[in-house]
BALO-69856 format. One line per 2 residues: their letters; for each residue x, y, z of C-alpha. Coordinates in steps of 0.05 Angstrom, whole numbers, plus 5000, padded with zeros to 4 digits. Example, Ala and Ser with C-alpha at 12.3 -4.5 7.8 and 13.67 -1.06 7.14 Angstrom:
2
AS	5246:4910:5156 ~ 5273:4979:5143;
//
This chain:
625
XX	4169:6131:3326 ~ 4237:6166:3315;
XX	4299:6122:3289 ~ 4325:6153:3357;
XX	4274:6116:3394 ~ 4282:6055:3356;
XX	4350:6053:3375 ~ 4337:6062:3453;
XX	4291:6002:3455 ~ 4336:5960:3406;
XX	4365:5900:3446 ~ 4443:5914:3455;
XX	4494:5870:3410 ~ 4527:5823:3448;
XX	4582:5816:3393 ~ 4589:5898:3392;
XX	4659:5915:3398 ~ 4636:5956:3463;
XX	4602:5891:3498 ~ 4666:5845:3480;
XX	4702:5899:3512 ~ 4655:5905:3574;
XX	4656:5835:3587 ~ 4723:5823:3577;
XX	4746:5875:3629 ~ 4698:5843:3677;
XX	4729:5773:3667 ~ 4799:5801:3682;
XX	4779:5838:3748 ~ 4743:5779:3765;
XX	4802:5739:3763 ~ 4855:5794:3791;
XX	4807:5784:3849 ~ 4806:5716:3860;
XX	4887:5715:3843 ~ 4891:5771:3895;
XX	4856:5728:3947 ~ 4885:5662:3929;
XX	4942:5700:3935 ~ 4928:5732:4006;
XX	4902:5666:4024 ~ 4976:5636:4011;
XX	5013:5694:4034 ~ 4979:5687:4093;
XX	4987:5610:4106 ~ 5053:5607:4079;
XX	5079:5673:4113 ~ 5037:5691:4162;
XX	5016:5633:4200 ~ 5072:5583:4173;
XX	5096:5572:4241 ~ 5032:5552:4261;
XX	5019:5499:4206 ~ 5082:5476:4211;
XX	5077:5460:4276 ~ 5008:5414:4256;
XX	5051:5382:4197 ~ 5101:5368:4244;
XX	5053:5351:4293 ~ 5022:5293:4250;
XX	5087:5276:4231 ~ 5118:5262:4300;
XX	5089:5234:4364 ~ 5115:5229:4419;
XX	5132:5174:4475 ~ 5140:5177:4546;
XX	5206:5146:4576 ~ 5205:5117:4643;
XX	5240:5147:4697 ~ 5277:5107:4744;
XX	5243:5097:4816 ~ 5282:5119:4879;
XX	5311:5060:4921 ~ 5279:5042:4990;
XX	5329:5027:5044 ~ 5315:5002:5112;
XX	5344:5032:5172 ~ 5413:4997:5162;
XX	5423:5011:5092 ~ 5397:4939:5057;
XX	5361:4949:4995 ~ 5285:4935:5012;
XX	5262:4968:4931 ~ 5304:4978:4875;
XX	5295:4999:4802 ~ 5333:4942:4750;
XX	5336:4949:4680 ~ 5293:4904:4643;
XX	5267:4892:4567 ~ 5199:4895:4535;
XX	5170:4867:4477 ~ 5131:4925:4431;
XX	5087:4920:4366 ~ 5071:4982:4325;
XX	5007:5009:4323 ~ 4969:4974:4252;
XX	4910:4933:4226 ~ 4899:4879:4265;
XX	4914:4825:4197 ~ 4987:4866:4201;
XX	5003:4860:4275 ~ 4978:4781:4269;
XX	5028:4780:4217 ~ 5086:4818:4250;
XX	5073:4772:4322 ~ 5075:4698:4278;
XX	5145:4684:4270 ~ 5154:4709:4358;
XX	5090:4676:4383 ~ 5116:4605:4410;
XX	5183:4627:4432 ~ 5143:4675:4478;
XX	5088:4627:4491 ~ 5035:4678:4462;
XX	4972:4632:4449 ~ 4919:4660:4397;
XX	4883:4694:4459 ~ 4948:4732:4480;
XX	4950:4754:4399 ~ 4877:4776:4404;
XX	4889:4820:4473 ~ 4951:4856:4443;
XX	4903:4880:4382 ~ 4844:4897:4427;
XX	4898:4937:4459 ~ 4933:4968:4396;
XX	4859:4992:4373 ~ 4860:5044:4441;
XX	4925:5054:4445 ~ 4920:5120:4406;
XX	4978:5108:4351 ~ 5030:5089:4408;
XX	5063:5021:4409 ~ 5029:4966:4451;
XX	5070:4916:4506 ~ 5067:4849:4478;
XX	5108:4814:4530 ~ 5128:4864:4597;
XX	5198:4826:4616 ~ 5231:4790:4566;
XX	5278:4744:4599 ~ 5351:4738:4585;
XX	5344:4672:4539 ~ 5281:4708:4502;
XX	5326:4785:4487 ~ 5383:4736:4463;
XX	5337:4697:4409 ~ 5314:4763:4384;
XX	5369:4795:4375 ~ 5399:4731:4341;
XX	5359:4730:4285 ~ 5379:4724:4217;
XX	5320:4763:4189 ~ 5292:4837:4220;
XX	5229:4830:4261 ~ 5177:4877:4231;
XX	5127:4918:4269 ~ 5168:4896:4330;
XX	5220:4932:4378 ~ 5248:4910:4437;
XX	5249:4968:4489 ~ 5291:4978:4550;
XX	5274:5001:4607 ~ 5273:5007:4685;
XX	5229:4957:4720 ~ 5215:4946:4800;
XX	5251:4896:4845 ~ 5242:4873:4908;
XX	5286:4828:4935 ~ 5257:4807:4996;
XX	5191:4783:4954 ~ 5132:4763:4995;
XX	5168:4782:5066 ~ 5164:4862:5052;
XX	5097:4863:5005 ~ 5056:4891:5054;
XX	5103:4958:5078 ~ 5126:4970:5007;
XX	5064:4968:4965 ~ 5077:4953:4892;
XX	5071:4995:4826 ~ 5027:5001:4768;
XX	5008:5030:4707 ~ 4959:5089:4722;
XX	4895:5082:4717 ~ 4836:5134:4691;
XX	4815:5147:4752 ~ 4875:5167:4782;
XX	4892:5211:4727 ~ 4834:5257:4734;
XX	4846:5257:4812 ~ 4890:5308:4837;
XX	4934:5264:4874 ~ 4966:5250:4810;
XX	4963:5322:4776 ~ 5018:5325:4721;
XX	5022:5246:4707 ~ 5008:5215:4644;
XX	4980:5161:4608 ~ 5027:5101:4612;
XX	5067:5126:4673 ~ 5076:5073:4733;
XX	5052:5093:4810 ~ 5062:5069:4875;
XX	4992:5032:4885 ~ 5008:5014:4962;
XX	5049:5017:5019 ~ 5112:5060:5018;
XX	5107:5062:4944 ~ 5040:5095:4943;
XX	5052:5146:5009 ~ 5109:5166:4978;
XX	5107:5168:4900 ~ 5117:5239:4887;
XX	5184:5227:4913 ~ 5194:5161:4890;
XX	5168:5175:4821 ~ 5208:5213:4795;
XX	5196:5254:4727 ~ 5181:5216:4661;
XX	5225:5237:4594 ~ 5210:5241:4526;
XX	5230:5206:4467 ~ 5206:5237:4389;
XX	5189:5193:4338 ~ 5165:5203:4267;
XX	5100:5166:4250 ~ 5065:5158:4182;
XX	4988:5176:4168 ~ 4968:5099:4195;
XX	5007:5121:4258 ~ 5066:5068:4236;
XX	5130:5082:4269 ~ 5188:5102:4215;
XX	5244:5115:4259 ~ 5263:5143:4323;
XX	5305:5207:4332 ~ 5369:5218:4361;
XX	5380:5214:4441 ~ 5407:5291:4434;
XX	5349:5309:4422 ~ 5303:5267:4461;
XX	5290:5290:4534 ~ 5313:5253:4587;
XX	5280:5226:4649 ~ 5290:5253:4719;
XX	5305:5196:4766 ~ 5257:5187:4827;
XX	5289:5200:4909 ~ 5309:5153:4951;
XX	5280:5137:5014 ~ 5307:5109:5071;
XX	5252:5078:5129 ~ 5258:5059:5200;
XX	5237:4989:5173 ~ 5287:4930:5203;
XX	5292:4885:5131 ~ 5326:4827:5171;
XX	5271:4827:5230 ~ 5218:4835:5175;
XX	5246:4776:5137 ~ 5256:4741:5204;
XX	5177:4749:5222 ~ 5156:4724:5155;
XX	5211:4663:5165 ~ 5170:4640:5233;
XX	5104:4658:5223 ~ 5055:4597:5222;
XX	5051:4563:5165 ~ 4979:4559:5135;
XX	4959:4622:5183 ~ 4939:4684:5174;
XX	4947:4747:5227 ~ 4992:4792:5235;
XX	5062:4825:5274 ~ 5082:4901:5288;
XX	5147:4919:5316 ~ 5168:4973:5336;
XX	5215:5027:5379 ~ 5176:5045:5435;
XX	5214:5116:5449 ~ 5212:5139:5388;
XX	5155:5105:5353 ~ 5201:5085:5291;
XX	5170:5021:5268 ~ 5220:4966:5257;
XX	5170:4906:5229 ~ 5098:4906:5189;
XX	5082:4837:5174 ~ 5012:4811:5148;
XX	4999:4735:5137 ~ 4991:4714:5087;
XX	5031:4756:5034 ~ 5042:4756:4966;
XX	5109:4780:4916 ~ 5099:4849:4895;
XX	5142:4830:4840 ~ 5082:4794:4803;
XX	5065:4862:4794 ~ 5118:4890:4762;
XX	5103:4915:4688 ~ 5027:4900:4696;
XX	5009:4834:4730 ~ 4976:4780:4690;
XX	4901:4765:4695 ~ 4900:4698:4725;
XX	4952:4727:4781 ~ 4910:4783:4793;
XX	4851:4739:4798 ~ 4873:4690:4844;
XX	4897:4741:4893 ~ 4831:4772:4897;
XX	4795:4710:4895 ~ 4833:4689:4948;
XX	4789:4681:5016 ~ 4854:4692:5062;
XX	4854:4763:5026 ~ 4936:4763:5014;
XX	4918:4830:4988 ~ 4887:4853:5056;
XX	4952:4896:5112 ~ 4928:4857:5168;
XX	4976:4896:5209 ~ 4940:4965:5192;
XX	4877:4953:5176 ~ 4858:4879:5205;
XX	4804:4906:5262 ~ 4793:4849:5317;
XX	4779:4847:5389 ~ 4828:4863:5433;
XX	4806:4816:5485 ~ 4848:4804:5550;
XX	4912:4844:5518 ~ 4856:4911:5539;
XX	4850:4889:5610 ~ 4909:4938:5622;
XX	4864:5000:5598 ~ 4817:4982:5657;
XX	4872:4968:5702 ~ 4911:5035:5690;
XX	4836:5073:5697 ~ 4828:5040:5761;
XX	4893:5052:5785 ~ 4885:5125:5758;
XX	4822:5136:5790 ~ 4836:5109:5860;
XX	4776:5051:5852 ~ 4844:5000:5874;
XX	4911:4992:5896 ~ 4955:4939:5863;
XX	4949:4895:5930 ~ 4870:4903:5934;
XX	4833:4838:5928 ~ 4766:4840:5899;
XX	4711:4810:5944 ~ 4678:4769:5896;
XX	4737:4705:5890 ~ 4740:4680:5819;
XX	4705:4614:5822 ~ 4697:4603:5742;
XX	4652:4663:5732 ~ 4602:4710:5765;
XX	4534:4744:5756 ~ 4509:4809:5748;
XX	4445:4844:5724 ~ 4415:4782:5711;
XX	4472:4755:5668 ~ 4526:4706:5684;
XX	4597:4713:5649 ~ 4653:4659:5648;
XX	4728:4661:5666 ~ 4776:4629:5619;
XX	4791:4584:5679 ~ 4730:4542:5691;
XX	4749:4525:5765 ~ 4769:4590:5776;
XX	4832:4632:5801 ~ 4810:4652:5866;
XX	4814:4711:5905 ~ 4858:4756:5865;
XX	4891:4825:5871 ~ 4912:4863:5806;
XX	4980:4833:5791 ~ 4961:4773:5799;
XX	4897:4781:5756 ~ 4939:4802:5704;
XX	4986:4741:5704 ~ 4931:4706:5704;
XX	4881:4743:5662 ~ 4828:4730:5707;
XX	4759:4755:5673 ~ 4717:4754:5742;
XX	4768:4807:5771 ~ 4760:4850:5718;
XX	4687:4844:5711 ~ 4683:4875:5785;
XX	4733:4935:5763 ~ 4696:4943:5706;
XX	4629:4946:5747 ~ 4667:4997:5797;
XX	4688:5043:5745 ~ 4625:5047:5702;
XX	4612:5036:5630 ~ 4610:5111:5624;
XX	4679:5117:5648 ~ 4706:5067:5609;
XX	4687:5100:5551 ~ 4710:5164:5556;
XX	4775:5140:5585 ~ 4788:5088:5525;
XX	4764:5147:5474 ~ 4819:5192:5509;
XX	4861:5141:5511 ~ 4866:5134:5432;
XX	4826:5069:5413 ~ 4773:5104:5368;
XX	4815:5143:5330 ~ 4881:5121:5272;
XX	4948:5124:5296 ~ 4963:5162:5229;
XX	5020:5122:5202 ~ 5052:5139:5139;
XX	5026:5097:5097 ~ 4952:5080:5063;
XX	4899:5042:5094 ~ 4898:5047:5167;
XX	4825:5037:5186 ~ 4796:5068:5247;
XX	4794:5023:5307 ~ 4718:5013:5334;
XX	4700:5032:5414 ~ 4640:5056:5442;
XX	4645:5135:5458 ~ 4589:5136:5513;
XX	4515:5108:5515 ~ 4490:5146:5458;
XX	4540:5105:5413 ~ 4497:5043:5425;
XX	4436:5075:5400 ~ 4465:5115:5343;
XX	4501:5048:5316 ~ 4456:4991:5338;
XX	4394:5021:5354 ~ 4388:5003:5434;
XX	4413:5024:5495 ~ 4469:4991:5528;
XX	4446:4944:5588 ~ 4484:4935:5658;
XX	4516:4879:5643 ~ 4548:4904:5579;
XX	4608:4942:5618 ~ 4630:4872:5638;
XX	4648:4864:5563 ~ 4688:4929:5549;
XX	4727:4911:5616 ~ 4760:4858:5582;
XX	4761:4882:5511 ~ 4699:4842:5481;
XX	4645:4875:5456 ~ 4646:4938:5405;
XX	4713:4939:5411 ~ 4757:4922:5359;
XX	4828:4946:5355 ~ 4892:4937:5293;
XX	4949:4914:5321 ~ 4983:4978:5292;
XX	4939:5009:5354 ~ 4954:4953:5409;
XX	5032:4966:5395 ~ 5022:5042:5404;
XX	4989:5029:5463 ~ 5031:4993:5494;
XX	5097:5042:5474 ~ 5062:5080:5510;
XX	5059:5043:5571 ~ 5134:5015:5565;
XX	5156:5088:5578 ~ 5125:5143:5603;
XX	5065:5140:5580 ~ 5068:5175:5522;
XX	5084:5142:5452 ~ 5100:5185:5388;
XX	5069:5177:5327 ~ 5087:5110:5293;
XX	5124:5120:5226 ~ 5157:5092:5174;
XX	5198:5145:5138 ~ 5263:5159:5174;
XX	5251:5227:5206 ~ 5266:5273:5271;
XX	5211:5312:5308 ~ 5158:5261:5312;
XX	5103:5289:5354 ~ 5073:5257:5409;
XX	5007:5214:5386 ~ 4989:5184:5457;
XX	4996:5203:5524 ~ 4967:5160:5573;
XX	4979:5209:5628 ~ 4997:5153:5686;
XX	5031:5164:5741 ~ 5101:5132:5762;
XX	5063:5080:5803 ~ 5011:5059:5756;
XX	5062:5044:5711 ~ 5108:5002:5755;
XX	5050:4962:5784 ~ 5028:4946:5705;
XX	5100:4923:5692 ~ 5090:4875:5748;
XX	5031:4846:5720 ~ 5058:4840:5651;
XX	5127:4804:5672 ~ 5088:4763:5719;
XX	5056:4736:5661 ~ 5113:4704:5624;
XX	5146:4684:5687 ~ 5125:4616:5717;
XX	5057:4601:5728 ~ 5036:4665:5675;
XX	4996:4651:5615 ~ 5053:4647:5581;
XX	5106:4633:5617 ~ 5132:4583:5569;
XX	5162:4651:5522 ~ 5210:4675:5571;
XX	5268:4694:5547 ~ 5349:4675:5564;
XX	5388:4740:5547 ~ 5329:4798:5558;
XX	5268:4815:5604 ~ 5199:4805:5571;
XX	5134:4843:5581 ~ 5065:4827:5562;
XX	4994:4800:5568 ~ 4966:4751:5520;
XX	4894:4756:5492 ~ 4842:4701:5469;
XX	4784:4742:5427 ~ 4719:4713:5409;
XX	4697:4715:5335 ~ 4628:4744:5309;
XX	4626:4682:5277 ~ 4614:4625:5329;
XX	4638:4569:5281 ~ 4704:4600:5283;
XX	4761:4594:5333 ~ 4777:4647:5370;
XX	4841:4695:5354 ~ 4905:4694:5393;
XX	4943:4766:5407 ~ 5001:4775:5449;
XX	5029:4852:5451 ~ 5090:4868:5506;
XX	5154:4902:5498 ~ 5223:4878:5512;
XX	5294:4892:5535 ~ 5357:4883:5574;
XX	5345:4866:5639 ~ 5353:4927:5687;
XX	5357:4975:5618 ~ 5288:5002:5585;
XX	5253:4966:5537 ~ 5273:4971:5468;
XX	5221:4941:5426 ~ 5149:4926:5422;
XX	5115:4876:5395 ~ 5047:4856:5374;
XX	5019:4799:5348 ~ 4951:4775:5326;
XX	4945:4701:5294 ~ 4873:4695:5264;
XX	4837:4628:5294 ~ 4889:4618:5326;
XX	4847:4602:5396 ~ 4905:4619:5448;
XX	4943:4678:5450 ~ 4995:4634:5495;
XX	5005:4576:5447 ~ 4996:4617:5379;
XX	5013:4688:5385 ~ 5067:4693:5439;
XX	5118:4645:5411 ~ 5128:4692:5351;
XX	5132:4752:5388 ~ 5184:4731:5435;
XX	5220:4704:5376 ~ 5207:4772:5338;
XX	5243:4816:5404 ~ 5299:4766:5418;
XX	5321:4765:5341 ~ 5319:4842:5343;
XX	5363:4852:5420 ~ 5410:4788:5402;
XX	5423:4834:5339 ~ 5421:4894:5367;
XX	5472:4876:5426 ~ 5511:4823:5389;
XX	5488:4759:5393 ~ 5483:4701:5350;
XX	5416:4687:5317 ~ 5392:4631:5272;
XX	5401:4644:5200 ~ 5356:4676:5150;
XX	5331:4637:5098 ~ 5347:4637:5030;
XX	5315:4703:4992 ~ 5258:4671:4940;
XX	5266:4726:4882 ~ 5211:4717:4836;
XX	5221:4754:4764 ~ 5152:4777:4741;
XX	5194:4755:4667 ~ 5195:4704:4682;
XX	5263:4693:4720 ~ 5306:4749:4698;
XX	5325:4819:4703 ~ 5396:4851:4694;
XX	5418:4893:4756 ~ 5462:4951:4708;
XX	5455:5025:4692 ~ 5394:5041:4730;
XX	5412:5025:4802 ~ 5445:5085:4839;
X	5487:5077:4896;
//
């Protein structure tokens, strides 16, 4: 082998001036790479994209909270404050470990009354809350802010927050029309309804305050705060630059606040039902009363647990518009339907005596029905049945006309469909379309005898009261009735028209002011000043343990003038519509005409004005005029 060949296959030295050399050339471009990448790397968080991670610094750093706007007044037709937004103080703990916010709540817990439980919810609370302050107590009342603000030593973990709250003045009398408010739910904010809301915010959950929330609501603000890494509040930022909310609309309704008061004032004690007022020529509704209520101001700022349970436990159902969606059997207050189809069709005249005398009852098809009167009316012709809501001359009628008649004619005239009144809930009265109806809903066919219940509103036919007072607008004018509503508005279409005749009317007006005249069923509601209209109703329950229900619907007004209100009334188990029901509607009209024209009425009483706080509220900044 050649010492040029030995060399060749001779392992290199790695201590050779050449290798040292090699290697350490490779070690520096080794690191001027990684410098120039490290380098790139922070050039390009630093410089390029520094807006963008400072905005996630910042983003960590700062949270931010939602501020309440203020709701939009409701007004009643004259101007009186039925809703208005107060401004109130809450009790809030910082987010924390539940040992710290056990801590922070010790020295506050018996001057608010907050038990070990109450401790235990605000933590369960604080661990979903997402980093954001929890509400310890909703309203602190006045005695409570004072105390905490007196104190020698700072509260830690703790801040007392002001903010607009809910009032209702009128309490339990207005519950029902105006709703109340609440925080949002899950639910809701998925829903499209409330596109745009956010967690925290407080809706309209009912009444006026749910119909018309978007312009109630408002738009919520903003307040920045800065937060630590355990989502701690440090401070809060200045109100410059913090945004502000955008206060909610006011609404003004056709709603009467001293007539609605006024129902609630003589409604039976201990009963429940319901009253709907209203103006019959332009279907502005001037009272919505359900028995029994509750104070929509137990919900203000979230109501407690027990409340909440005891209103749904409830088996009067407080919680339940009777007025909208209460469904019962019209009973004798529908005997006008028959009589204007009659009339309408030519079957009678107002003087035509039916040939079958009322003797207590009658038979037909092999089934005999009662009169309300066991010894019976007598012969009667069709003002006189209606004074005396005779059942065995309406039985004949309804035998004349048909069950197939009466159904189409009731269907036209409204009773299976919602009045569509501005505000949530109204259910769908039930009535019988044609034949078919009874074998689509109850599997068999309608026998003869069954017309002899629709004729005097028994049977599948259950009516709200909303639907008995449109009915009879209708028939206190024209015929036709516009849409009942609640918002204060002009160009209110036309919801039912009866399309009666000038005659059929008059002889119905006969028939209903014969009926609180003397020897009418109820004759003992007639009133001094004004001329009274109506027909009272005594409905048979499902249930045969129960008493029957008591309506009376009619419409009032000066005498010679047209009427100018309409009333209906239902009193659950209340057995006659005479005794029960038609006392509080005739008090219900007169209180509205001796108002309306200038007459003396009894006082109101006293407005009840329960603080969810637990008595008090401070009527300042928030309230616009």
């Amino acid at each position: 082998m050649s010492r040029y060949q030995d060399l060749r296959l001779r392992p290199a030295d790695p201590f050779h001036p050449h290798s040292r050399r090699q290697r350490s050339l490779s070690a520096v471009m080794a690191i001027v790479v990684m410098l120039g990448l490290l380098g790139s790397a922070f050039f390009r968080t630093q410089i390029v994209r520094n807006g963008e991670f400072a905005l996630r610094a910042d983003d960590n750093r700062f949270d931010v909270l939602p501020v309440a706007a203020p709701r939009g007044a409701i007004y009643d037709r004259n101007g009186k404050l039925v809703a208005e937004t107060v401004t109130g103080y809450s009790l809030m703990v910082d987010p924390g470990p539940a040992d710290s916010i056990r801590a922070w709540l010790a020295p506050v817990a018996q001057m608010l009354a907050l038990d070990s439980a109450g401790v235990e919810d605000v933590i369960r609370r604080s661990r979903t809350s997402k980093g954001k302050p929890v509400q310890v107590v909703p309203h602190l009342s006045f005695e409570q802010v004072s105390r905490l603000e007196e104190r020698s030593e700072p509260l830690r973990g703790l801040t007392m927050d002001r903010r607009p709250i809910r009032r209702y003045p009128a309490g339990a009398a207005v519950a029902h029309v105006v709703g109340y408010v609440l925080e949002i739910n899950d639910r809701e904010l998925q829903s499209k309804e409330f596109e745009g809301y956010v967690q925290g915010q407080h809706v309209g959950k009912t009444g006026i305050e749910r119909q018309y929330e978007r312009s109630l609501g408002g738009k919520p603000g903003a307040q920045f705060i800065e937060v630590n890494s355990r989502g701690q509040v440090l401070g809060r930022f200045a109100p410059t630059i913090n945004e502000p909310p955008k206060p909610g609309a006011d609404v003004r309704l056709t709603l009467d606040l001293d007539l609605q008061r006024y129902a609630h004032q003589v409604w039976p004690a201990g009963m429940r039902g319901a009253v709907v007022a209203m103006v019959p020529s332009t279907g502005e509704i001037l009272a919505l009363y359900s028995a029994p209520s509750y104070d929509p101001n137990l919900f203000v700022g979230g109501v407690r647990s027990q409340d909440w349970s005891a209103l749904n436990r409830d088996p009067a159902r407080p919680l339940l518009n009777r007025a909208v969606a209460g469904i019962y059997p019209p009973a004798s207050t529908w005997k006008l339907a028959t009589a204007i189809v009659g009339l309408e069709r030519g079957v009678i005249t107002p003087e035509y005596v039916m040939p079958v005398a009322c003797t207590g009852g009658m038979a037909y098809a092999g089934r005999y029905s009662r009169c309300m009167k066991r010894e019976g009316h007598g012969p009667q012709n069709l003002v006189q049945a209606i004074a005396n809501s005779c059942n065995v001359y309406f039985y004949q009628l309804g035998i004349r006309l048909g069950l197939d008649v009466l159904a189409a004619e009731g269907t036209r005239l409204g009773f299976s469909r919602p009045t569509g009144i501005d505000i949530p809930g109204e259910r769908t009265g039930t009535f019988p379309t044609d034949k078919k109806w009874y074998v689509n809903r109850f599997g068999w066919r309608p026998p003869p005898s069954e017309v002899m219940n629709v004729s005097i509103g028994q049977g599948p036919n259950a009516q709200t009261p909303l639907r008995m007072a449109q009915f009879f607008s209708a028939l206190s004018g024209n015929g036709t009735a516009r849409a009942p509503h609640l918002l204060a508005r002009k160009d209110v279409p036309v919801e039912t028209d009866l399309g009666l005749s000038k005659q059929t009317l008059q002889s119905v007006w006969q028939g209903m002011a014969a009926v609180v005249e003397a020897g009418g069923t109820a004759h003992a509601v007639e009133l001094r000043r004004f001329k009274l209209y109506g027909k009272t109703g005594t409905a048979q329950n499902s249930a045969d343990a129960k008493k029957p229900h008591a309506w009376f619907t009619g419409f009032a007004g000066p005498r010679g003038g047209d009427p100018e209100i309409v009333v209906a009334v239902v009193v659950e188990f209340g057995e006659s519509g005479s005794r029960a029901a038609a006392p509080v509607a005739a008090q219900v009209a007169e209180y509205y005409l001796n108002k309306k024209h200038g007459f003396n009425n009894p006082p109101l009483a006293a407005e009840a004005i329960a603080d969810p706080a637990r008595d008090t509220v401070r009527r300042d900044s928030v309230r616009r005029n």
